[in-house]
Each structure stands twice: as structure tokens, then as C-alpha cells.
C-alpha positions in Angstrom: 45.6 -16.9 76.8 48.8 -17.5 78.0 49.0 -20.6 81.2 51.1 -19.8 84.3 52.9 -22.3 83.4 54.0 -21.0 79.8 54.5 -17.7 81.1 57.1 -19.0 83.8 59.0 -20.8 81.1 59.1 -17.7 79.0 60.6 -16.0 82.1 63.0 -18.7 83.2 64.2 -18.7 78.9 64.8 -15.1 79.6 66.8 -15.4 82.3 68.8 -18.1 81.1 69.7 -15.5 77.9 70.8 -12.8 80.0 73.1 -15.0 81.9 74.7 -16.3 79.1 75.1 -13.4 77.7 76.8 -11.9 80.8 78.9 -14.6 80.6 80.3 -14.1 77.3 81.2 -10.8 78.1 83.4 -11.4 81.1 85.2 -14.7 79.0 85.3 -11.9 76.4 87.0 -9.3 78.8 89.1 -11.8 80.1 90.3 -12.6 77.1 91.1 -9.1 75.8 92.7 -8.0 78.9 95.6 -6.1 78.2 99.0 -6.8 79.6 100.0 -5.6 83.2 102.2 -2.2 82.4 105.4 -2.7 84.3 107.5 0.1 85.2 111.4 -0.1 86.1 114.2 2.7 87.3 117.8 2.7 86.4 121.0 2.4 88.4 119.9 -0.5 90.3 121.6 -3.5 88.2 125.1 -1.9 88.5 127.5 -3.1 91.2 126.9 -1.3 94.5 130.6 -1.9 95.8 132.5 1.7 96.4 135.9 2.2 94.7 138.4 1.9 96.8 139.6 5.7 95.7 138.2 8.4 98.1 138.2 11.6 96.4 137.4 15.4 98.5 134.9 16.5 95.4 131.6 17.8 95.3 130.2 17.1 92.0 126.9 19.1 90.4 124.9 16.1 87.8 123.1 18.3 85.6 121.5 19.8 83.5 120.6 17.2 81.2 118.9 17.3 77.7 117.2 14.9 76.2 115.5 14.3 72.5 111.6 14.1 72.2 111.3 10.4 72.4 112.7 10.0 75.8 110.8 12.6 77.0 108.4 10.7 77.5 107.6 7.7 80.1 107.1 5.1 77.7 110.5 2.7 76.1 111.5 3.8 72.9 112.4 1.3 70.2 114.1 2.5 66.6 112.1 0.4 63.9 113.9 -0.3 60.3 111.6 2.3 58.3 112.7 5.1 60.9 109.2 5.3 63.2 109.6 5.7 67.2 107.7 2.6 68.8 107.0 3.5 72.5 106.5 0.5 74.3 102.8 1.0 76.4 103.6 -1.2 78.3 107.5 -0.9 80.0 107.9 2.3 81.2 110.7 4.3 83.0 108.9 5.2 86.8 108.9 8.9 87.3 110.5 9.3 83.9 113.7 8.8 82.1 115.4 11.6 82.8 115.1 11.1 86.7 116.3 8.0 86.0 119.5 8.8 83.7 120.6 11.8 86.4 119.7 9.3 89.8 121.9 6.7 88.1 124.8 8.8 86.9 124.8 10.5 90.4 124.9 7.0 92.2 127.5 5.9 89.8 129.6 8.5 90.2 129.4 8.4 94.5 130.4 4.7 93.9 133.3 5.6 91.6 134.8 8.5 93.4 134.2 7.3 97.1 132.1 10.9 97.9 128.9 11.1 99.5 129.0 15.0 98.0 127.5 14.0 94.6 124.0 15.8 93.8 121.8 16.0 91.2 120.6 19.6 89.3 119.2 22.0 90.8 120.4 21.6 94.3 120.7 23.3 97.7 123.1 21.6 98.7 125.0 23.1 101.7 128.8 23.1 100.0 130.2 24.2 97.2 130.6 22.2 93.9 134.4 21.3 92.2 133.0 20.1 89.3 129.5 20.5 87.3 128.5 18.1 84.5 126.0 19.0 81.9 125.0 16.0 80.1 123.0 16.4 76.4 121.9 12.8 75.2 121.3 13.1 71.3 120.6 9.7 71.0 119.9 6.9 73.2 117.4 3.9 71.9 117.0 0.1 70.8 117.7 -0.9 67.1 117.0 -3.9 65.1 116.1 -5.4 68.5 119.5 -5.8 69.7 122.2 -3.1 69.8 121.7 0.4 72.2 122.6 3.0 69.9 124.1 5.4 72.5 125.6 9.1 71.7 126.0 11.4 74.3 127.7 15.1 74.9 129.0 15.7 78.2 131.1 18.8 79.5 133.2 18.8 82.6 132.8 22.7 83.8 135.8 23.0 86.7 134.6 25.9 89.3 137.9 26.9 89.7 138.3 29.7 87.0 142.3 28.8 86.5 140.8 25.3 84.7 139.1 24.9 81.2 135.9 23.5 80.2 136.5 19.7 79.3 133.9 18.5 76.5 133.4 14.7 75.0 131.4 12.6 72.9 130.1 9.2 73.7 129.2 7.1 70.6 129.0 3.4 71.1 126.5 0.8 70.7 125.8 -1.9 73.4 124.6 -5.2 73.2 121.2 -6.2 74.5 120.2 -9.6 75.4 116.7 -9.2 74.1 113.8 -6.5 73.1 112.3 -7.5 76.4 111.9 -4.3 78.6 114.3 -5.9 81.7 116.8 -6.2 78.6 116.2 -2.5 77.1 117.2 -1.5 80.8 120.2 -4.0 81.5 121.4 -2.2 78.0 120.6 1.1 79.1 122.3 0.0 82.9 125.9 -1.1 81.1 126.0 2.5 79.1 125.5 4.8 81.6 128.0 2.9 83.4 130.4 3.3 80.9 129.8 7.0 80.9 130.4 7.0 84.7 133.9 5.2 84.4 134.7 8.1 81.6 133.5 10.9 83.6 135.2 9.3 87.0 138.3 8.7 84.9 138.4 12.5 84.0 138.1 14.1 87.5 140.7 11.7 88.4 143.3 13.4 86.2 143.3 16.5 88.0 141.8 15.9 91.4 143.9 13.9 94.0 142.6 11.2 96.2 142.2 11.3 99.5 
């Protein structure tokens, strides 16, 4: 028969294996925690100083195409053998197309000096001069380092006396890193570039204030 004693022991054994066992799991969990996903928006980075041109224009941003990997909220990445490596953990908040037209439109206000720059589609009480439609065939990291960027882009006058202006963007830009803060910083200096082109071109033809 088994003493008081012994069966107290047994107990107390018992309990002493459950709680080590509990404990291995949470140093276990802690361990295999996974990485805190961080999310980031563009247009932020570039300089918020207004050009000192002021131009009377209303410009429509929009629409915009993208391809399959930026569809989605996740970074893309271009590896050697050809594979799309989205990032699961640096992600564009509320998406990168939001982000591409909200930067482009705040771009453009800065460049042109009008507060009558609006994104597709828009109720906007005024009529438009201009309306940009923007189709990005490429835009992603490879080898780690270089922004492969290519980018149609039409200028659609709403006078009917003008033409349609179209262009190509095809550059690469330099990132500092694979980091996601570098993947946008990269991202941040392009669509810059693409505002100074597309600021340059209403500029031709549109007088300032």
C-alpha cells in the first residue's frame, strides 16, 4: 500500500514535470517568435519644400497599372534564377499602388506649386488640364542593390487642340541595402525622378503663374 507520504511525493514529481514542461514551451515560443512585420508608405522621404514655380493646373493622377507582384502588399525582390521573393515581413500599408499614386500626387503639388492635384477617380469640384495614366511594367530589387524601374506614362491634355504626350522611364537606381527602409528610399528617389519628368513636361506648354 502506498504511505501518504510516497503518494505526496509522487504528486509533488508530477507537478514539477508539468512545470517544466510549460516552461520549455514558452523558452521554445520565445525563441521561434517571428519577426515584427513592419509596414511603410511612400512619398514621405522626399523633400517637402514647394517649387518656387506656381502653376494654374489641375492635374488628374491616374489610372495606374501595375504587374502581379506589386499587387500585392508584401516587398518584392527579383532573385538571380528569376523567382519573385515577397518579403513577409516589409510591407507597403494599404498597398503599393495607393502608395505609388499618393506619392506622385504629392510630388507633383510640390513641383507645380497647385493645391489642384488629385488622384483617380475623383470628384473633384474643377475641371482637370491635364490627366496622367501611369502603367509600371516593372518596378523591383535586383541582386540586392539596383531598383530596376520601367515605367509608361502618357500626358492626355483636355484641351482637344493638344496631342497625347507618351514616355518611357527605364533606369535603375541605387539602393543602399536589401533592408526594407532601403527598398523604399530606392523606390522614394524613382518616383521622384518620374515627378521632375512629368513636372518638366506640363511646364513646356503651361505658363506659370
Amino acid at each position: 500500500m502506498m504511505t501518504f507520504s510516497r503518494r505526496f511525493l509522487t504528486r509533488h514529481e508530477s507537478f514539477r514535470a508539468i512545470s517544466a514542461t510549460l516552461s520549455l514551451l514558452m523558452v521554445a515560443g520565445c525563441l521561434g517568435r517571428s519577426p515584427d512585420v513592419r509596414h511603410f508608405v511612400l512619398g514621405v522621404s522626399n523633400s517637402s519644400e514647394t517649387s518656387a514655380r506656381a502653376m494654374d493646373v489641375a492635374v488628374l493622377v491616374g489610372p495606374v497599372r501595375l504587374p502581379a507582384y506589386l499587387e500585392r502588399s508584401q516587398m518584392a525582390r527579383l532573385e538571380d534564377d528569376g523567382e519573385i521573393v515577397l518579403d513577409e515581413f516589409g510591407r507597403w500599408l494599404g498597398g503599393f499602388e495607393e502608395n505609388l499614386v499618393r506619392a506622385i500626387t504629392l510630388g507633383l503639388a510640390r513641383e507645380l506649386g497647385s493645391d489642384r492635384i488629385v488622384s483617380a477617380p475623383s470628384k473633384a469640384p474643377f475641371p482637370f488640364d491635364y490627366q496622367i495614366r501611369i502603367h509600371v511594367d516593372d518596378m523591383i530589387l535586383q541582386d540586392g542593390e539596383l531598383l530596376a524601374v520601367r515605367i509608361r506614362w502618357a500626358l492626355l491634355p483636355r484641351s482637344d487642340q493638344s496631342e497625347p504626350r507618351f514616355f518611357v522611364m527605364d533606369e535603375r537606381f541605387a539602393a543602399s541595402g536589401s533592408s526594407p527602409a532601403d527598398l523604399v528610399r530606392a523606390h522614394d528617389a524613382a518616383l521622384l525622378s518620374l515627378v521632375h519628368r512629368i513636372s518638366d513636361e506640363i511646364g513646356k506648354d503651361h505658363p506659370a503663374r
